[in-house]
C-alpha positions in Angstrom: -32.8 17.9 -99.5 -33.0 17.7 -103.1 -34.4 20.9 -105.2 -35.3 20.8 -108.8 -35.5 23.3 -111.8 -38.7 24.4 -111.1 -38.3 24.9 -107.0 -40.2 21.9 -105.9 -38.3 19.9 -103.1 -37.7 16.7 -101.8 -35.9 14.6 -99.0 -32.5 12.7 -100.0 -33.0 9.5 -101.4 -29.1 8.8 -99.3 -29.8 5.6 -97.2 -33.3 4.7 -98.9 -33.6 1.5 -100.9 -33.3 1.7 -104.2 -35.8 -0.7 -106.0 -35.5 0.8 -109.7 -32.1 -0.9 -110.0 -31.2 -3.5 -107.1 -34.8 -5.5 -108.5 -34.9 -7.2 -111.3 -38.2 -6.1 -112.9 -38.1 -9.2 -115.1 -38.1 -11.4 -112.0 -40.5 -9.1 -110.3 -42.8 -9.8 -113.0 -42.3 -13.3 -112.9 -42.7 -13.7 -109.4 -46.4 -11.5 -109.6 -47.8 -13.5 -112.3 -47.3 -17.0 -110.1 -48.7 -15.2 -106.9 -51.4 -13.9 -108.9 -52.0 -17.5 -110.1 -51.9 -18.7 -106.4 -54.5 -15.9 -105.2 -57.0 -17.2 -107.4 -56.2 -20.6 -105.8 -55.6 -19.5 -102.0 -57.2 -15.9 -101.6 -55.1 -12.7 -102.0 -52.2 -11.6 -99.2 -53.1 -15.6 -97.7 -49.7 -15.8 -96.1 -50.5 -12.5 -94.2 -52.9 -14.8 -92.1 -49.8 -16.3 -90.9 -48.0 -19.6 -92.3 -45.3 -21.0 -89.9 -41.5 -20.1 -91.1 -40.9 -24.3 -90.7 -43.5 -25.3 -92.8 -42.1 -22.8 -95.7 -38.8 -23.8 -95.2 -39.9 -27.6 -96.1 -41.9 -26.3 -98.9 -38.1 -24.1 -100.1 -36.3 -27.6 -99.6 -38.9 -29.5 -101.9 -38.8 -26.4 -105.1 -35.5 -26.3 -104.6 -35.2 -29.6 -104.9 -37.5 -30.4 -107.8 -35.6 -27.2 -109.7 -32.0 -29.0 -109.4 -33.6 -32.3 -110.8 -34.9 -30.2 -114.0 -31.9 -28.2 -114.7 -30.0 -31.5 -114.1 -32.1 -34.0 -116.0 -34.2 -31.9 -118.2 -37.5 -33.5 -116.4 -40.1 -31.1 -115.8 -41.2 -32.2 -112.3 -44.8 -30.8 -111.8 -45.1 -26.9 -113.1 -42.0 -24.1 -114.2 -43.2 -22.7 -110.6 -40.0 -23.8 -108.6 -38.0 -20.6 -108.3 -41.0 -18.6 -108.0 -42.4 -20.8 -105.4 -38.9 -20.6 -103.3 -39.2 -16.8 -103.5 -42.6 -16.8 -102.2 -41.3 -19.2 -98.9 -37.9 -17.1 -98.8 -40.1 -13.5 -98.7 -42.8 -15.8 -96.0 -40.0 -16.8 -93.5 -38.3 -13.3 -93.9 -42.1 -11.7 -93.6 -42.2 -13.7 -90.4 -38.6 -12.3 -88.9 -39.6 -9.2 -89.1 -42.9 -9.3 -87.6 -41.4 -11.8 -84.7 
């Protein structure tokens, strides 16, 4: 239990995650303004109606993929998306662990 100057208390934060420093808010960002992007394409929270962990993992392989061949090369396949894109599967297949 934590108490502060003026009396007012709180639980422990010991065991809790920590956002404000193991999240990059720069990446955070970055990773909002594409899904914001994508919701005006798809419909907000889309994934939530369920999209199977295999398909995701083929689209991971393919940014991944197109990612290596621009840092490698310097061509810009498609968008700038790729990392962004690999997030959003990553975060879907993990979504779909936990709710398994």
């Amino acid at each position: 239990m934590r108490t502060f100057d003026t009396g007012a208390k709180r639980d422990s934060n010991e065991g809790k995650e920590n956002y404000s420093v193991n999240v990059s808010a720069l990446a955070l960002r970055r990773y909002a303004r594409y899904m914001t992007g994508k919701a005006n394409l798809y419909g907000e929270g889309n994934y939530l109606k369920g999209i199977p962990s295999k398909e995701c993992l083929e689209s991971l392989l393919r940014h991944i993929n197109k990612y290596l061949i621009e840092k490698q090369t310097g061509i810009v396949v498609e968008d700038s998306g790729h990392l962004s894109a690999c997030i959003f599967n990553i975060f879907c297949i993990m979504h779909n662990d936990e709710i398994d």
